[in-house]
ZAMIKOL-360930 format. One record per residue (C-alpha): residue number from 1; residue in three letters; x, y, z. Coordinates in steps of 0.02 Angstrom, whole numbers, always signed. Example, Ala and Ser with C-alpha at 12.3 -4.5 7.8 and 13.67 -1.06 7.14 Angstrom:
ZAMIKOL-360930
R   pos   code       c1       c2       c3
R     1    Ala     +615     -225     +390
R     2    Ser     +684      -53     +357
end
This chain:
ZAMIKOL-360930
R   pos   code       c1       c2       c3
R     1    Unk    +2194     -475    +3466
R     2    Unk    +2307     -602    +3511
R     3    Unk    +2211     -765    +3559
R     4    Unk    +2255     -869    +3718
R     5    Unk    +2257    -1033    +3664
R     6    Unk    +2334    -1201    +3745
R     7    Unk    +2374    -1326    +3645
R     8    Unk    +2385    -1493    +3722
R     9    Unk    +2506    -1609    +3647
R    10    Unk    +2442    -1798    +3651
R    11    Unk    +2544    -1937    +3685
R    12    Unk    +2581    -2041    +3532
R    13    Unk    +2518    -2195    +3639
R    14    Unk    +2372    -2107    +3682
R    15    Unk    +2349    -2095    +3496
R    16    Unk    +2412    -2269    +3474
R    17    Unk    +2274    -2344    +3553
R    18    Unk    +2138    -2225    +3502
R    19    Unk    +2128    -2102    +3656
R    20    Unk    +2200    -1956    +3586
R    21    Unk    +2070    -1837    +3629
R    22    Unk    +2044    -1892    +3789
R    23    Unk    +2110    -1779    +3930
R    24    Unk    +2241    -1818    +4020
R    25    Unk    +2180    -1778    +4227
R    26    Unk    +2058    -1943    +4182
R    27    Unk    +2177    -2063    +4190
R    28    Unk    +2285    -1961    +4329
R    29    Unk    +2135    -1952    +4429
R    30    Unk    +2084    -2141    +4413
R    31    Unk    +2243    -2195    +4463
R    32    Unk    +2253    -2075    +4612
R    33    Unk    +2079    -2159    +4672
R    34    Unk    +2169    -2301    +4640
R    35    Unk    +2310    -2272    +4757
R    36    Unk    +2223    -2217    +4896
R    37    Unk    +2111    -2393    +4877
R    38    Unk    +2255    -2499    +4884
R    39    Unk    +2339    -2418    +5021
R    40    Unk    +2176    -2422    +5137
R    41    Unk    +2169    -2611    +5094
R    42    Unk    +2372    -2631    +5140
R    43    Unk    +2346    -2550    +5286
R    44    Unk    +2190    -2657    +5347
R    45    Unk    +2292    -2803    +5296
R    46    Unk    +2439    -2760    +5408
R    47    Unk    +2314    -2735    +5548
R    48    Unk    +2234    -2907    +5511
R    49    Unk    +2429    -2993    +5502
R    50    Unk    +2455    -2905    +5653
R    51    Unk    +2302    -2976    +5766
R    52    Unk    +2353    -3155    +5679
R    53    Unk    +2537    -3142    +5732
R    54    Unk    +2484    -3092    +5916
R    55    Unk    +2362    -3228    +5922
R    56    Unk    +2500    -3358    +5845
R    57    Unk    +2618    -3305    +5978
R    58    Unk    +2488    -3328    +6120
R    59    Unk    +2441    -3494    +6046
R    60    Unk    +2614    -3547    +6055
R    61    Unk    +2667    -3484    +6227
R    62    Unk    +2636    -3664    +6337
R    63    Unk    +2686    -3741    +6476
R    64    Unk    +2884    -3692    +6496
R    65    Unk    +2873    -3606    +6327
R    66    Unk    +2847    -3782    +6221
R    67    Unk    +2827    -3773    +6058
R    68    Unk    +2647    -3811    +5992
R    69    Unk    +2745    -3980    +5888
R    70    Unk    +2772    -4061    +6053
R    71    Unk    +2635    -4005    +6125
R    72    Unk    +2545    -4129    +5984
R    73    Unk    +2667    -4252    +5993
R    74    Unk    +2628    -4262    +6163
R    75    Unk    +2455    -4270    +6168
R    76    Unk    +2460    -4382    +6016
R    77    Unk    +2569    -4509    +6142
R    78    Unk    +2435    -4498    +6266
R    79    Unk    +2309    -4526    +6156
R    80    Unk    +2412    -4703    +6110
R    81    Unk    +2428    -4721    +6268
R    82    Unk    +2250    -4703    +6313
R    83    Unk    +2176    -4809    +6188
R    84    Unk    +2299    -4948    +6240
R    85    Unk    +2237    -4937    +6420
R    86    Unk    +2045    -4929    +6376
R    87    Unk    +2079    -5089    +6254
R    88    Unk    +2160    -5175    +6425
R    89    Unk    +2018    -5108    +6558
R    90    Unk    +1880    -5169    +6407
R    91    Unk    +1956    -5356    +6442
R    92    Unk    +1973    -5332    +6626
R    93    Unk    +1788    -5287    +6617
R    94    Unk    +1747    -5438    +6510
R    95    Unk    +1832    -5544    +6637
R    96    Unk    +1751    -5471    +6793
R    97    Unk    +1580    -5506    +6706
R    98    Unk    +1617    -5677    +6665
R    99    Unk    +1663    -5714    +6819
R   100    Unk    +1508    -5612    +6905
R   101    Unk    +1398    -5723    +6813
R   102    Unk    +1450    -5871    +6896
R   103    Unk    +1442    -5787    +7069
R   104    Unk    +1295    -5818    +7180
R   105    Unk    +1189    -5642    +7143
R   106    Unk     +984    -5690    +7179
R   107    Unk     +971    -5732    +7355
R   108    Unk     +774    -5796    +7450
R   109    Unk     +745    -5839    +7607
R   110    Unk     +603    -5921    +7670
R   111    Unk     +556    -5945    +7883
R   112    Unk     +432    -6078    +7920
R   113    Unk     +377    -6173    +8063
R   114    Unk     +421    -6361    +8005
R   115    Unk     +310    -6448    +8145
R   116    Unk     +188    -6358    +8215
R   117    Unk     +228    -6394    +8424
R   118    Unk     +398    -6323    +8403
R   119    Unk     +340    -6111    +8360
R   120    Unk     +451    -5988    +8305
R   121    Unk     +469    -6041    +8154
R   122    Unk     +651    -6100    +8171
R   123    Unk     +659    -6179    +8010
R   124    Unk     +716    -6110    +7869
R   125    Unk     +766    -6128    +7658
R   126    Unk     +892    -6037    +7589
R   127    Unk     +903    -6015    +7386
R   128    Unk    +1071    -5939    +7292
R   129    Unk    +1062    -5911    +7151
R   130    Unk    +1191    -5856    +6989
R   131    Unk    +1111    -5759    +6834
R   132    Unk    +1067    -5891    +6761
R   133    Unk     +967    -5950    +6911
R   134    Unk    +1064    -6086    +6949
R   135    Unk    +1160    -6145    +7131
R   136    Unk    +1065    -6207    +7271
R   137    Unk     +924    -6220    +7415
R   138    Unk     +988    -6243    +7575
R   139    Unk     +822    -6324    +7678
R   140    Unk     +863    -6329    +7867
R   141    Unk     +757    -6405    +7979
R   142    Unk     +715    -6386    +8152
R   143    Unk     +650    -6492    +8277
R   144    Unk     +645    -6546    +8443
R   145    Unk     +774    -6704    +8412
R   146    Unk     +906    -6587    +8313
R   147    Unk     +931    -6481    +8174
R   148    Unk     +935    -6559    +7990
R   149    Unk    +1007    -6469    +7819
R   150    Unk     +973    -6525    +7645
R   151    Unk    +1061    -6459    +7496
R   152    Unk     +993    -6479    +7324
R   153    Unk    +1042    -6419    +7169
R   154    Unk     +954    -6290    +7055
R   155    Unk    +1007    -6259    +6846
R   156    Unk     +881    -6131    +6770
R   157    Unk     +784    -6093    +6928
R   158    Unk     +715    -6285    +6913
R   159    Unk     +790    -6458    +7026
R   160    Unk     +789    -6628    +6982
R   161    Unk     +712    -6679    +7154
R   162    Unk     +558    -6649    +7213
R   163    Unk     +555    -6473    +7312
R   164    Unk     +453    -6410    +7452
R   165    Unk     +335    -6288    +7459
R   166    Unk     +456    -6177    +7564
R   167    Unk     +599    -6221    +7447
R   168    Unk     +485    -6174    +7289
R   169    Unk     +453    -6004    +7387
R   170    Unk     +636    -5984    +7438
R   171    Unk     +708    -5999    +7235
R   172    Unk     +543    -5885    +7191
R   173    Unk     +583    -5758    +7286
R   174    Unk     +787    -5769    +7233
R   175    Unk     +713    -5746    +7056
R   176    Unk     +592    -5623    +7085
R   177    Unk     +710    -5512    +7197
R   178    Unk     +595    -5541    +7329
R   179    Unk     +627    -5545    +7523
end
């Protein structure tokens, strides 16, 4: 009886490295597996590369087809520009409040009847004031000989002369926003 037997030959470098009775669709099989793995992952890659190139081209289609470097070195000049205007508007703003501060902004007026046989009360005191509650009250008086006006002068909502009870109620209501 004749026996069927297949001998396998193994690789010297199998034997080398202390596989030599190992069988040889392991390693064949592995790097099949192998193979398949890395082409899966090339071809999800070229899919991914392919998604980034579309979107790079989209991104870089502008206005008249400009390139996405002038498109920053535009915007980067109107940024400049921007901040140089804002720095110039800043001091305009500066200068308009200065000013404002001296304007007159608190205004009170006050009607009275300055002698009582006259009526209507024709008389009246006018206060203007600044922020800083200084300017004036305007008195003007009313009577049957003519028609008077005193000025006096107000710093810090207070005057130097003596005021009337009107003027005192003219500058209060200035400061108080009253009418």
């Amino acid at each position: 009886m004749e026996s069927n037997t297949t001998t396998f030959t193994v690789s010297k470098i199998y034997e080398a490295i202390g596989l030599g009775g190992m069988d040889i669709a392991i390693p064949i099989l592995l790097l099949t597996i192998l193979c398949i793995v890395l082409i899966v992952v090339v071809i999800l890659q070229i899919k991914k590369q392919n998604a980034l190139t579309a979107r790079f081209e989209r991104f870089m289609q502008g206005e008249e087809a400009m390139s996405l470097e002038g498109q920053i070195a535009r915007m980067a000049g109107d940024v400049s520009r921007l901040k140089q205007e804002s720095r110039a508007y800043a001091n305009d703003i500066d200068l308009l409040f200065s000013r404002q501060e001296c304007a007159f902004q608190k205004l009170g007026i006050m009607k009275y009847d300055a002698f009582s046989e006259m009526g209507g009360k024709m008389s009246f005191c006018l206060a203007l004031l600044d922020e800083h509650d200084d300017g004036v009250v305007i008195n003007s008086v009313h009577s049957t000989n003519g028609c008077y006006s005193y000025a006096k002068r107000i710093r810090g909502g207070n005057c130097d002369i003596q005021l009337s009870p009107e003027e005192q109620a003219a500058i209060r209501r200035a400061t108080q926003g009253e009418q």
